[in-house]
N, C-alpha and C positions, 0 to 999 in steps of 0.2 A: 504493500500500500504506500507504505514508501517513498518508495523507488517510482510508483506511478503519481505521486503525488507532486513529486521534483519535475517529475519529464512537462505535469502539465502547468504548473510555474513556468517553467523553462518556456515552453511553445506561445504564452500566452505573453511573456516578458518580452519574446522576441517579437512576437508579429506588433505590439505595442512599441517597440522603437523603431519599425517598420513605417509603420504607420507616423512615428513623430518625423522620420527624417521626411517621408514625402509632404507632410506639411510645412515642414522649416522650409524644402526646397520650392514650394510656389510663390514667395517672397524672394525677387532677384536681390532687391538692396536690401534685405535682412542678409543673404547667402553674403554678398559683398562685405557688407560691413562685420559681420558677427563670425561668418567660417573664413573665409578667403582671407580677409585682411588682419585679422584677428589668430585665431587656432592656427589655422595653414599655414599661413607667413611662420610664426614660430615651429609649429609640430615638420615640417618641409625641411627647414634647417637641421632639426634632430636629426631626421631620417638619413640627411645630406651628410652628417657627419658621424652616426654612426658605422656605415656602410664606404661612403666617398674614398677614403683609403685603402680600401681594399683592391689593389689592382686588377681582381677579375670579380664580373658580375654575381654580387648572391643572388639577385632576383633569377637569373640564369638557369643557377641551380636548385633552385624552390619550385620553377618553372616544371623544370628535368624531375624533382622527387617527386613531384604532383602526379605529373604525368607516367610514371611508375606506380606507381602508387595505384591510381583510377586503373591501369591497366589490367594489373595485378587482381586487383577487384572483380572487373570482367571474366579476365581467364577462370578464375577461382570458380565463380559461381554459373560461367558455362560447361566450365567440365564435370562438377560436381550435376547439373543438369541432364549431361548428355552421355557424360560415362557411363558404359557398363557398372565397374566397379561402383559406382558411388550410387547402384540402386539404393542400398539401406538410406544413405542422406538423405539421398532425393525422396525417399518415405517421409520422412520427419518435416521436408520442405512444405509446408502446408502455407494457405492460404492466410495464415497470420503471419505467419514469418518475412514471406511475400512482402505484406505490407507495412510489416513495422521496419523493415529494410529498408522502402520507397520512405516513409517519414523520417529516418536518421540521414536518408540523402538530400531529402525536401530542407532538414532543419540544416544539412551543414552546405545547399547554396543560399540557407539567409543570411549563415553566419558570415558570407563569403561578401554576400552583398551589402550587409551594414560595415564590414573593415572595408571596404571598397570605397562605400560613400564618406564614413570617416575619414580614411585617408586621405581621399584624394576626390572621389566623387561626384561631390555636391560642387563640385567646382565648373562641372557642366551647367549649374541654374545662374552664377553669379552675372552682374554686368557685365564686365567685357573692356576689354581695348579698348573700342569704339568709344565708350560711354565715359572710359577714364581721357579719351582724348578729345569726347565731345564733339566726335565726327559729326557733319550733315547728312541726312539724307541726299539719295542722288540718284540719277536715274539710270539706272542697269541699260542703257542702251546699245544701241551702235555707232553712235559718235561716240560716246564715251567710252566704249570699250577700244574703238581704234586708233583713239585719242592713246589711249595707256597703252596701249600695245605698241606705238608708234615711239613713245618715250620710252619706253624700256627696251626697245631695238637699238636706240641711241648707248642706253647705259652700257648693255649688252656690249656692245662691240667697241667703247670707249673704254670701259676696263680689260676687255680682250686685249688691245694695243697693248695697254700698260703692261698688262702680263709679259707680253712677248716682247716689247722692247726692254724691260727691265729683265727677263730670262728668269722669272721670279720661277721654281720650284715649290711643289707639294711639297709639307712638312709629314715626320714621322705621328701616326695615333698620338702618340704623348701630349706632343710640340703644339698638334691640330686640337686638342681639346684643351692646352692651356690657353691656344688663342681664339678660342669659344668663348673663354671667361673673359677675355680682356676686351672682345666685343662688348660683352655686357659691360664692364667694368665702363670704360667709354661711352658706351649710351645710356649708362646711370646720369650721366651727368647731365642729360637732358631730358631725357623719361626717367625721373628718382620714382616712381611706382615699379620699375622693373629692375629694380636690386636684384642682384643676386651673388651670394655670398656660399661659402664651402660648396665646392666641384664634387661632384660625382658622375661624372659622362664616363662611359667604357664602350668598349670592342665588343660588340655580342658576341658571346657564344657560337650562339648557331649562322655566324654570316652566311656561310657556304649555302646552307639551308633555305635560309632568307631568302637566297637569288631565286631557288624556283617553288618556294610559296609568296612571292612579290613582295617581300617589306624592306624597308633599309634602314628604318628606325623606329623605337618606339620606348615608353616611359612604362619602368614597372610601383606602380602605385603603392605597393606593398614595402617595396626597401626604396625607394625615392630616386632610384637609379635610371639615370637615361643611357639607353645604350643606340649607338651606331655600328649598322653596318657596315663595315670597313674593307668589304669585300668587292663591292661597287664600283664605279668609277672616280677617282681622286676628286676631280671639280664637282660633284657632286656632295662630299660630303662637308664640306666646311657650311652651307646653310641646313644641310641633315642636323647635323649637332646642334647648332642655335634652335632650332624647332622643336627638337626636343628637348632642349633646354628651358621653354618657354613652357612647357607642359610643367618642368618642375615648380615654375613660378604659380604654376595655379590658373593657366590660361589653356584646360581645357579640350576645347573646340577647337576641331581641324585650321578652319579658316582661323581664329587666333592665335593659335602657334605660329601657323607662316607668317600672321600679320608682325607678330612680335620677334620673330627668328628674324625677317626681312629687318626691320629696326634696329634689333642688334649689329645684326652683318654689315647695314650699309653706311651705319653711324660711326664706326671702325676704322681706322686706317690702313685697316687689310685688304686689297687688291684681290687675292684671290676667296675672304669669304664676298667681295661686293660682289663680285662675277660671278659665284656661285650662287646666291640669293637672285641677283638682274636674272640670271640666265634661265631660271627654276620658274619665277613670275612670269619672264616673256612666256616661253611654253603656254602657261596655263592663258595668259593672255590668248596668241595664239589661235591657241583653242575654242578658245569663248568665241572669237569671231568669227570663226570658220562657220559658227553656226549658222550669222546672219549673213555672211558675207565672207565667202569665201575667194573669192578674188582678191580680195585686199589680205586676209589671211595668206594667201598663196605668195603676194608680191612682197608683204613685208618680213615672210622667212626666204626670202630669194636674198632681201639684202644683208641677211646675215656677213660678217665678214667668214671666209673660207676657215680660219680655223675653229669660230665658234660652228659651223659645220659639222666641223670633223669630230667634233666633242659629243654633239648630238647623234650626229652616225654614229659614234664607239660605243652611246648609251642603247641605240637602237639595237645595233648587233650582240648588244651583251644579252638584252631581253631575249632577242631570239634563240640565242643559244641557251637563254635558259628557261626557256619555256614548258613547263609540264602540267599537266592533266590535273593535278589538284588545286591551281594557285587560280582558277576561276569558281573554284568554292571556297576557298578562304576569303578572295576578295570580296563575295553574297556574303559571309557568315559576317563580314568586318562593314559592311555596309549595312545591316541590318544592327550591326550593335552601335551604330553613331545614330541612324533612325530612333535608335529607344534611348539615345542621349541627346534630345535636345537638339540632331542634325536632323532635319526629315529628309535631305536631299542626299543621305547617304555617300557615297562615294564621291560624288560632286562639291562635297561641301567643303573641299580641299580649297576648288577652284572659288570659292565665295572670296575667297582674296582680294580678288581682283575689284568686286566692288568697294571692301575697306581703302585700297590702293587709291582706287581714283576719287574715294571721298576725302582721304588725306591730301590727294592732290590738292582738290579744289579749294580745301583748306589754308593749307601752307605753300601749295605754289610750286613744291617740287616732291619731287619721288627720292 
């Protein structure tokens, strides 16, 4: 009685802080002011500095036991199902067991789901970039999107020169994530809302793997770790790391990382994260236009200069050689989980950039 007595405590404790976090989260400027700027700013830091020195990722390997673990699970209780040997088990498997099984799995994704939105979470409901920057409204057009596209082709191939007349060289993982921090370090001084203080970026793990289920970076919530694919292509990853580095700060939303990676990177005196940040935008830019107009999409990647080209080709033929059968179901499963955070536009909500982009434009007057 007990023992039944705890468990229904237990279930009724949990769905009751269920239940508070989804109402604390329908208040954006309560999430702002009370978790993000408040709890997170400090509890982010902990995370950052309990973990941050460790030169290879724990979230990695938490990731790795997990997934042993759930496996383990499965094999267990398939074999015991379908074995011969395991007829006597499979006697005893009754229809209670069944389900009190299904309810200690049901109880440990809430417990999975409340350390999620504590940690890290709720950071999908707060205001935003935009709101701490007090952007305009603007209209998602086709001037305005050619208009940004049209400027970022400039950036695009203004810091390409520099690159190649100064002969500037990719740094070593190390080198590339202390000059992540020193982007931020640099654009603290004019966005002081996007402090960021003790490093934690790493090498993933699994890059190799990454290349053919598509990711090249991402933030594990749990140990405060941002990890880069570093398996990628070089120019690539110097705006990888600021983006997720902006996750650490508590920004969230796809479109908000890139808006605040982009800010880091190009506030910087680094040449190869601004080109990496320009180069990453135009694309999405780009893209957006093709939609309405693809002629002008067509003509303003013609005037790419030839080596930023050849950077886009190297990223294209990397995709192709790494293309496999599963990385168009990760991409659904991963589109599907930004859907149920506050992105409805799922995989696109990357490119929502592009509107923060040109409403800063029309703000401040430059990119």
């Amino acid at each position: 009685m007990r023992i039944l007595h705890r468990q229904k405590v237990l279930w009724i404790s949990t769905f009751l802080l269920i239940v508070y976090i989804k109402l604390f989260s329908l208040n954006r400027q309560r999430v702002e002011e009370l978790y993000t700027s408040k709890f997170y700013f400090f509890f982010s830091k902990i995370l950052r500095f309990l973990f941050g020195w460790i030169p290879f990722s724990i979230g990695d390997i938490l990731y790795l036991l997990a997934g042993c673990w759930l496996l383990w699970k499965i094999i267990k209780n398939v074999k015991y199902l379908f074995l011969p040997k395991a007829s006597t088990w499979k006697k005893k498997l009754n229809r209670k067991i069944i389900f009190q099984k299904c309810l200690r799995f049901i109880l440990l994704l809430f417990f999975i789901y409340i350390i999620f939105n504590i940690f890290w979470g709720l950071n999908y409901n707060r205001k935003g970039i935009a709101w701490q920057l007090q952007l305009p409204s603007i209209m998602y057009d086709t001037s305005n999107l050619t208009l940004m596209q049209n400027l970022l082709l400039q950036k695009v191939n203004e810091t390409k020169q520099v690159l190649i007349k100064q002969k500037i060289s990719y740094p070593n993982n190390r080198n590339l994530f202390a000059s992540a921090k020193t982007c931020y370090v640099d654009a603290q001084k004019k966005y002081p809302f996007i402090e960021y203080k003790i490093t934690s970026v790493k090498s993933s793990l699994y890059g190799r793997l990454g290349n053919y289920l598509g990711f090249t970076g991402y933030y594990n919530p749990f140990t405060g770790e941002a990890q880069v694919n570093t398996a990628v292509p070089k120019f690539l990853q110097p705006y990888i790391a600021t983006h997720e580095m902006a996750h650490q700060l508590g920004y969230a939303k796809e479109d908000e990382a890139n808006f605040v990676g982009y800010l880091a990177a190009v506030n910087s005196t680094d040449t190869l994260f601004q080109y990496s940040a320009y180069l990453d935008l135009f694309l999405y830019a780009n893209r957006e236009v093709y939609y309405f107009d693809s002629v002008s999409s067509r003509h303003s990647f013609d005037l790419l200069l030839p080596h930023v080209k050849k950077d886009i080709e190297e990223w294209r033929r990397f995709n192709i050689a790494h293309q496999s059968f599963i990385e168009p179901a990760i991409t659904w499963l991963y589109g599907k989980y930004l859907k149920l955070n506050q992105q409805p536009k799922g995989m696109r909500s990357y490119n929502e950039v592009i509107a923060m982009l040109i409403s800063y434009y029309k703000k401040f007057g430059k990119i």
